[in-house]
N, C-alpha and C positions, 0 to 999 in steps of 0.2 A: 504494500500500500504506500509506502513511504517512496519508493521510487515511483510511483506513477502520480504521486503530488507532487514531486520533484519534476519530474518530464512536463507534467501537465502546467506548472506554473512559469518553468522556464518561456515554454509556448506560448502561453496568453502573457506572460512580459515583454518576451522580445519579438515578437511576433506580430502582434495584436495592440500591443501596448497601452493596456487595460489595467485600472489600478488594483490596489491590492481587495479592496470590499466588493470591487464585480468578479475578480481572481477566485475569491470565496466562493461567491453564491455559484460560481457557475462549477469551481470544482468539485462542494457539495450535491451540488443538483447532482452531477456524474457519478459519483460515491454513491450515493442513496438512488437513484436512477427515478426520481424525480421532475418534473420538466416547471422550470421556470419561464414566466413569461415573457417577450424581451421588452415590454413594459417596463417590467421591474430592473430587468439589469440596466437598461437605461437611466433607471430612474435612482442609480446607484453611484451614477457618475461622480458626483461631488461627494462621495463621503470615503474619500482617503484623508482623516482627521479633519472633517468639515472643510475640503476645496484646497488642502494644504495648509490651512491653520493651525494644522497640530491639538484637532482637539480628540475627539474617542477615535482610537484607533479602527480603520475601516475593515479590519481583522473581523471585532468586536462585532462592529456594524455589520457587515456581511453574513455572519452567523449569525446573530441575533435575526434577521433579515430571512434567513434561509430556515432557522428555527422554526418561526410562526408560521410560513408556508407550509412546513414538513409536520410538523406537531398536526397541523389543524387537519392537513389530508389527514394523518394516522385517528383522529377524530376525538383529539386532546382538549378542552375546553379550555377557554381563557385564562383561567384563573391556574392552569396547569400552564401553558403554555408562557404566562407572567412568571410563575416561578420557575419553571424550565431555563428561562432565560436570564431570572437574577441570579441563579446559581451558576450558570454557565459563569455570569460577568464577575463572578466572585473567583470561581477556581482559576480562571483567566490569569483575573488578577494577581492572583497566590503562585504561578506558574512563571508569569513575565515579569511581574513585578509594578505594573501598572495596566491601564486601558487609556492611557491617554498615548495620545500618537508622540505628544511634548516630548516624555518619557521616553518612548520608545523609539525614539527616532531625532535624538539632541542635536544634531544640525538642521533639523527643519528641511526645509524644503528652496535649494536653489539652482542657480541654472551650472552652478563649480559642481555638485552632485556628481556621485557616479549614475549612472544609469540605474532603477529596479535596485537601490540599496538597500531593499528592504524584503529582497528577494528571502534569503534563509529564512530570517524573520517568518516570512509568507508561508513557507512550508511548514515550518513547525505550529506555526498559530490554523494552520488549518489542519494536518496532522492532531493538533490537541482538539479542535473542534470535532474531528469526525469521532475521533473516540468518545470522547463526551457524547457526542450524542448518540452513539452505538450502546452505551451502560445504561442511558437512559431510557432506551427504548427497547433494550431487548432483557 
């Protein structure tokens, strides 16, 4: 599993050049075999740390994102699916050590950047997603 989030993220980075919170939903979506709308991934563009503000990691956001879609097909009610996802944002946090992009990514966002430096990052924060929600649902 770990190398085909690796394969798969390298692709939608350098490839596609999609941020990291649409990287999620769509590697999720593949994972769980899922079909998101391209409403939604569209509608995901601006949240790699709100537009490059470095505010909640789009890690966070993606999942949380892909959570309530996936929760609600499996026929989880809100009030499951709310806590489904404060506990994700909590182990998250216990794992990286924040959810804020600030954090996780202390040069921000410029045009001196390497390309996708957020790339390992990406793998493992979705690697830690798909199992979280594999315990939780199975």
């Amino acid at each position: 599993m770990k190398e085909y989030i690796m394969n798969r993220v390298h692709e939608l980075y350098w490839k596609d050049d999609i941020n990291c919170a649409r990287t999620t939903i769509i590697c999720l979506s593949e994972l769980f075999k899922t079909s998101v709308e391209p409403q939604t991934i569209r509608a995901a563009v601006g949240l790699h740390g709100a537009g490059g503000y470095r505010a909640q990691c789009g890690l966070v956001e993606g999942t949380l994102m892909f959570m309530g879609i996936y929760l609600h097909a499996l026929g989880k009610t809100e009030e499951e699916i709310v806590s489904a996802c404060y506990q994700f944002a909590s182990a998250f946090d216990s794992a990286f050590g924040s959810l804020s992009c600030f954090k996780l990514r202390p040069t921000g966002f410029s045009e001196n950047d390497p390309p996708h430096m957020c790339e390992k990052l990406t793998c493992d924060g979705i690697l830690f997603a798909y199992q979280y929600i594999l315990e939780i649902t199975h």
